[in-house]
N, C-alpha and C positions, 0 to 999 in steps of 0.2 A: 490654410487660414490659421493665425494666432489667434487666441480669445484669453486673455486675463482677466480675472475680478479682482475689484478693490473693494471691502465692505469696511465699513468705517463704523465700530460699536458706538462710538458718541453719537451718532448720527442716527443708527441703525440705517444708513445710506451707501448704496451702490454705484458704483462709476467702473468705467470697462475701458481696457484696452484692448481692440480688436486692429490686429494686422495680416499683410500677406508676407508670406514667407521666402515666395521668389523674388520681388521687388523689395525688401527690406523696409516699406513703408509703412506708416499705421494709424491708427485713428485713436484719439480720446473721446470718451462720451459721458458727460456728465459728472467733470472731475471738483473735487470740492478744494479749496484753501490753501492745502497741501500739497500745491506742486510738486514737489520734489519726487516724493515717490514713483509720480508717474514716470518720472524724466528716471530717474535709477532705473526702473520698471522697463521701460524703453529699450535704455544701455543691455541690460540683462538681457535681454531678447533678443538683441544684434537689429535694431527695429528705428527705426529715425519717424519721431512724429511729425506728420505733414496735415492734420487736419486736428482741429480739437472745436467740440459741438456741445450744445445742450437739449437735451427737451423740451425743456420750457425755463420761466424766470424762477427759478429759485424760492422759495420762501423760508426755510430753516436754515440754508448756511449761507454764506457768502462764496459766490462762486469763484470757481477756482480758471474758469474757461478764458477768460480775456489775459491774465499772467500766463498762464501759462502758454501760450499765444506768444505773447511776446517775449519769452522766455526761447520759446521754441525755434520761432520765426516762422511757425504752423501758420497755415492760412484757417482764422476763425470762423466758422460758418454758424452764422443763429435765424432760428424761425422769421419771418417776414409777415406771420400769421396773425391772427388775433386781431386786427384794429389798432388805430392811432393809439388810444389809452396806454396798450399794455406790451409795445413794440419795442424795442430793446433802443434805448435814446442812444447810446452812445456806440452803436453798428453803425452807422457812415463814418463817422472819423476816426475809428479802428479799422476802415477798409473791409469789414466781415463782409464775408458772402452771404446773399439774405437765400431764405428757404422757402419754397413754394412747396404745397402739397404735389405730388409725386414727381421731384427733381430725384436726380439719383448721381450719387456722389462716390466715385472710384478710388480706391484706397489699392493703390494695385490691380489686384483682381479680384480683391471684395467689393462688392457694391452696396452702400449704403441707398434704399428707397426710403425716400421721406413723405409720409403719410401725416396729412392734420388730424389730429385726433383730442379738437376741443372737447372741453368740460373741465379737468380740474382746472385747466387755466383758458382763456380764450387763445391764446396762441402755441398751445404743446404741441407736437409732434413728435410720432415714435419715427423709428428707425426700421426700418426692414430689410434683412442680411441676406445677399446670396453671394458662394464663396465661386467665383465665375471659372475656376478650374477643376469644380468638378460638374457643376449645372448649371443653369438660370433660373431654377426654382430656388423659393427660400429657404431658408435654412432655421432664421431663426427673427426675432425683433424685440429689441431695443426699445422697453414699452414705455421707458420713464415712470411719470405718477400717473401715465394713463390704466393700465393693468396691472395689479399685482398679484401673488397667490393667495388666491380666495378671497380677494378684496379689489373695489377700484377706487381712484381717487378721488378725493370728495371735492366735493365743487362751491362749498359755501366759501373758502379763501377769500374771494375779493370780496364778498359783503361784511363778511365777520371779524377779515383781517386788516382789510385795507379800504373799509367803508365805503365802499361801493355798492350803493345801496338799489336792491332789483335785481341783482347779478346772480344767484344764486340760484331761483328757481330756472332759469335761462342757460344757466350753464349743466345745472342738470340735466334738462332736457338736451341738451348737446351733446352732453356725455352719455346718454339713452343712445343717441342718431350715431355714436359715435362707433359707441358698441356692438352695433349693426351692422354697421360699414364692415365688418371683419368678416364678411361671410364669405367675402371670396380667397380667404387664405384656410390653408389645411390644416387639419387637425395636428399635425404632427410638427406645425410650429414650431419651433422654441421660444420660449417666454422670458426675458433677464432684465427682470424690473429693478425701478432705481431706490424702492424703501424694502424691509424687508419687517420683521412684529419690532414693535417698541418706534415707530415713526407715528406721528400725528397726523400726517397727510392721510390716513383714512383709519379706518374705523374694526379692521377686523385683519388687518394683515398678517399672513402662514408666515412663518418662519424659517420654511426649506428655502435654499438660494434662487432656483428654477422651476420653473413648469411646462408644459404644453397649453396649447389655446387649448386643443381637444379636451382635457385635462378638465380646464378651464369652464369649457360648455357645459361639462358635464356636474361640477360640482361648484361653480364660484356662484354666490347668490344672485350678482347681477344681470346673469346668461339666464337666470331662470324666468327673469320678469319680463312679459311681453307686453306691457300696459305702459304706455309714455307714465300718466299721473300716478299708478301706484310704484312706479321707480323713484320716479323723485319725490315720495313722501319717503322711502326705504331710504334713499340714499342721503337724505336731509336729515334725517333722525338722529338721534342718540349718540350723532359724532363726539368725540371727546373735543376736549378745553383748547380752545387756540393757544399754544405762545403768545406773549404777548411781544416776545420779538419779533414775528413773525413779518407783521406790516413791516418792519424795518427793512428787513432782508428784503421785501417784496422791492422794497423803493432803490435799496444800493444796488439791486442787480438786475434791475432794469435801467437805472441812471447810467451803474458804472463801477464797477468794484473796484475798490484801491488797490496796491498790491500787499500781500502778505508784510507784516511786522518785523522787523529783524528778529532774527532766532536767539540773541547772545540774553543771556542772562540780565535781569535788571539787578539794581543794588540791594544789597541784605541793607535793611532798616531796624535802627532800634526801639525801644519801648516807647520813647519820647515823639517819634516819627510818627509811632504808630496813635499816640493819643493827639495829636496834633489832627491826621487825618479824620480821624472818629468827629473829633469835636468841627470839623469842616464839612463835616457832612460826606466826604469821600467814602465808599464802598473798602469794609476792609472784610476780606474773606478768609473764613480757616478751611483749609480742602483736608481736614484731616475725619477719618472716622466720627459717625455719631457719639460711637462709648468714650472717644476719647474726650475729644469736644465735651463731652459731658463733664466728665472728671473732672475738667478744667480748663479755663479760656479764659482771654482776657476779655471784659466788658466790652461790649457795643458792637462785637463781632459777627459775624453772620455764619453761620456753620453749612457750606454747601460741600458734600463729603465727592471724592474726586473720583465716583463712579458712571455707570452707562447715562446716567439721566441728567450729568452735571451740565451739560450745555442747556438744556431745556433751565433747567431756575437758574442759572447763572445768566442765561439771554433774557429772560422774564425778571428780575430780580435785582440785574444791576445797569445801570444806565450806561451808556457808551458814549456819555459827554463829562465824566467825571474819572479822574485817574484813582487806581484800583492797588490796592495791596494783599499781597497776599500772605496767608502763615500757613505753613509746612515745616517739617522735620527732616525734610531730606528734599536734594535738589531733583531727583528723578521725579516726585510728585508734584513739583512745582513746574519741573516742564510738562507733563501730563496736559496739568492745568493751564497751564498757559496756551498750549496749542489747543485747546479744547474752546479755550475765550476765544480766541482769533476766527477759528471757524466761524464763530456767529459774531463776527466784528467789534469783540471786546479786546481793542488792540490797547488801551493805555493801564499797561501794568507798570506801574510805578518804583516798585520794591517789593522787596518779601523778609518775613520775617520767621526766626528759627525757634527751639524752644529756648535759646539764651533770651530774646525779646519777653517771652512769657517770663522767665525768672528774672529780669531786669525791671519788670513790672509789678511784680510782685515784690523784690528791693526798694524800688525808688518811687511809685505811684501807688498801687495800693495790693487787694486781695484779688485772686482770679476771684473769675464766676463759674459755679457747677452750674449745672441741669438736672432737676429730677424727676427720675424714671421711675416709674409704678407700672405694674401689671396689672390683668383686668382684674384679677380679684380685686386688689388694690379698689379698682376703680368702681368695680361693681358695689362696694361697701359703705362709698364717699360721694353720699348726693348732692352734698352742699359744693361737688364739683362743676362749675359749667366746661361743659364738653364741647369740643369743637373737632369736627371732621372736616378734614381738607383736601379729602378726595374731589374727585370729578363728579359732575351729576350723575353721570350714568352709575357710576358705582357707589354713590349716596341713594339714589331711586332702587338698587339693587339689594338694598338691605343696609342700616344704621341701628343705632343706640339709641333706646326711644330717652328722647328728651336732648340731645345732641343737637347742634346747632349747625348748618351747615354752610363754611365759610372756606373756599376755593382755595388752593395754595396761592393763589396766582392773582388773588385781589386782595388776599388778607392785608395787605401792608394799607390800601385804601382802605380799606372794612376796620382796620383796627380799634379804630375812636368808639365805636360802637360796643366795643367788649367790655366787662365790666371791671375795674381795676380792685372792689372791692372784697372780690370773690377767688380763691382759686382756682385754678384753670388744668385742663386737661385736654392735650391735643391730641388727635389720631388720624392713622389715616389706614393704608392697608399692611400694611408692612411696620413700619415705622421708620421708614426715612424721610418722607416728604413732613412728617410731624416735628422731626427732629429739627429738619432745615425751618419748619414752623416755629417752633418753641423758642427757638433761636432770636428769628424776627421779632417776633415779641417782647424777649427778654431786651435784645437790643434799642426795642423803641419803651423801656422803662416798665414794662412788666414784671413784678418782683415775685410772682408764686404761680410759677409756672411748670408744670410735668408735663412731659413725654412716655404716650401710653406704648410698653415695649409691645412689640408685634403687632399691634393694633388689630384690626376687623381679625385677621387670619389668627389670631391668639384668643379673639372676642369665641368665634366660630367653636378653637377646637378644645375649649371649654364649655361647648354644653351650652352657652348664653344667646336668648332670643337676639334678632334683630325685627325691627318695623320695615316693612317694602312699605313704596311710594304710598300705597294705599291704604296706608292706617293700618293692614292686616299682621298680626303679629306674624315673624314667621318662627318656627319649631326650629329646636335644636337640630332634627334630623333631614330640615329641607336643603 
């Protein structure tokens, strides 16, 4: 049996090539946007794909399973599970093969079993591996967002993402019945989930690549709840902030994913291109560093820096019916960027622009714009600042800055009319990046006395300065 990982850091997402080594065939599982590598991936292994599958309908990226299908001339196989609602529209006229809980699907002499295993979605299914030249026991399964390490997948998606309203307590409970269902597999499973820490599909997800179920039972919080209603108040809780692209991805990959974007570079654009688009209202993005963006930008720009979290505010933050520009210093950061939009179907990048565009702007239209950065001293000093935290709830309920205002990365551009234009301002959050991609939007939408608190909460902390928990209670420097 072959088995390759693919983990894709924008994503914090896993997808697998599992093949057999006597038949040269092989399977794809859960491949995201990025065809190609699996097809290299393939090559390299001396391995011909004959099958490419998913879990479930996607919600964070735009799947990669139907291209590369047709790419392959793989025969597509997708769940048949779930109900009308949430069945994959466009499996009959792509010919896919529909999945029924326990069909089992030969890749050579590995055998894929397919197990329903509703709750995060009503139509997921894992996968369960036995490699039929050396047993017919399992080996391993292919859990998708059904299991992860120390985490499972959360189930509010359809009511929270894609207004599906009722769906959530229901699907909980599904995912209780679901969790259950695994009692007659052994401990010594193998576990090769499809998110891994830094995914929004749940709430507390390990960071190692694998596990065992055994593992599992032993230490994952969900195995420990034996009460249907107090699981699904545990598992409904405190989940972090939806994407707000999320419903999007839910609808294109249930409908029907386009294919991938052409790869070729779009046109360098100049200063004049670039104020044209601003004042249209088009999305124009700097994917360069915070510090730098700070030093200097051109007005009306949005600063999303071209790290692990750039798909999350870039899918939230920019619309996918408006053509996009982008600024970069170098073309390797602008392809970064570009394949990072496409994942979450931010296919119309228009142009990009260099720092020649910044110094032609500065020429011929007017002065960059800074950002400025203060530290908490800084901040500590300056009451007449209103404060804004743009964390998550959970990590706003977890300890803020008493008198801080608590306004979400991810609605601030709706919420903005509410901020006071009269006063200066000061954003933060834990770190200081998502502050920074804040400060930015603000400045953008005509904010003129705006800072960026460096390090935020984690700089608040190891300085000694209280923070307020949810309940009024101060908390000590030393908690």
């Amino acid at each position: 049996m072959i088995l390759r990982r693919f983990h894709d850091d924008a994503l914090a997402q896993t997808s697998y090539l599992i093949g057999c080594s006597e038949t040269g065939d092989a399977a794809i599982i859960d491949p995201n946007r990025d065809v190609q590598h699996y097809i290299d991936a393939a090559s390299h292994a001396g391995v011909k794909i004959r099958l490419v599958t998913e879990t479930h309908i996607h919600a964070d990226f735009v799947s990669g399973a139907r291209e590369l299908a047709h790419r392959t001339g793989a025969t597509l196989a997708l769940s048949a599970e779930g109900g009308a609602d949430w069945r994959y529209r466009y499996a009959t006229t792509d010919g896919a093969l529909l999945l029924h809980d326990r069909d089992a699907l030969d890749v050579g002499q590995v055998r894929l079993t397919v197990r329903h295993t509703p709750g995060h979605t009503p139509e997921h299914v894992a996968f369960v591996v036995a490699d039929l030249t050396a047993s017919d026991h399992p080996i391993g399964m292919f859990s998708g967002d059904f299991l992860f390490v120390g985490d499972v997948g959360r189930p509010d998606l359809l009511e929270r993402a894609a207004n599906e309203a009722g769906t959530m307590r229901a699907l909980a409970a599904r995912l209780f019945r679901s969790i259950g269902a695994t009692t007659d597999l052994p401990d010594y499973l193998q576990i090769w989930p499809g998110h891994g820490a830094g995914s929004a599909c749940g709430k507390a997800l390990g960071d190692i690549p694998s596990t065992t179920l055994g593992y599992e039972r032993r230490v994952n919080w969900a195995f420990q709840i034996h009460d249907e209603g107090a699981f699904i108040r545990e598992v409904t809780s405190d989940q972090p902030e939806i994407p707000s692209y999320f419903a999007r991805m839910k609808t294109v990959n249930r409908d029907g994913p386009p294919p991938s974007p052409r790869a070729d570079n779009p046109p360098q654009v100049d200063a004049h291109r670039i104020k044209r688009a601003i004042e249209d209202g088009d999305p124009v993005i700097d994917v360069r560093s915070t510090a730098s963006f700070a030093e200097g930008h051109i007005p009306g720009t949005l600063n999303i820096p071209n790290g692990t979290s750039f798909t999350t505010w870039a899918g939230s933050l920019i619309s996918p019916d408006r053509d996009i520009l982008l600024l970069s210093d170098d073309a390797a950061r602008l392809g970064a960027a570009r394949r990072k939009l496409a994942l979450v179907g931010l296919d119309r990048v228009a142009g990009w622009g260099t720092r020649d565009a910044r110094e032609e702007w500065e020429h011929d239209i007017g002065p960059l714009e800074g950002t400025q950065r203060i530290d908490v001293a800084t901040l500590a000093n300056a009451p007449d600042r209103v404060i804004i935290d743009v964390r998550g709830t959970s990590e706003w309920r977890s300890g803020h800055i008493a008198g801080a205002s608590h306004l979400y990365l991810g609605d601030l551009e709706r919420l903005s009319d509410d901020i006071p234009r009269d006063r200066p301002i000061a954003v933060q959050c834990q770190g200081g990046t998502r502050s920074a991609i804040a400060a930015s939007l603000l400045q953008a939408r005509g904010f003129t006395n705006v800072a960026n608190v460096v390090g935020g909460i984690k700089a608040w902390r190891a300085a000694g300065k209280p923070l307020v928990r949810e309940d009024s209670t101060p908390e000590s420097p030393t908690d």
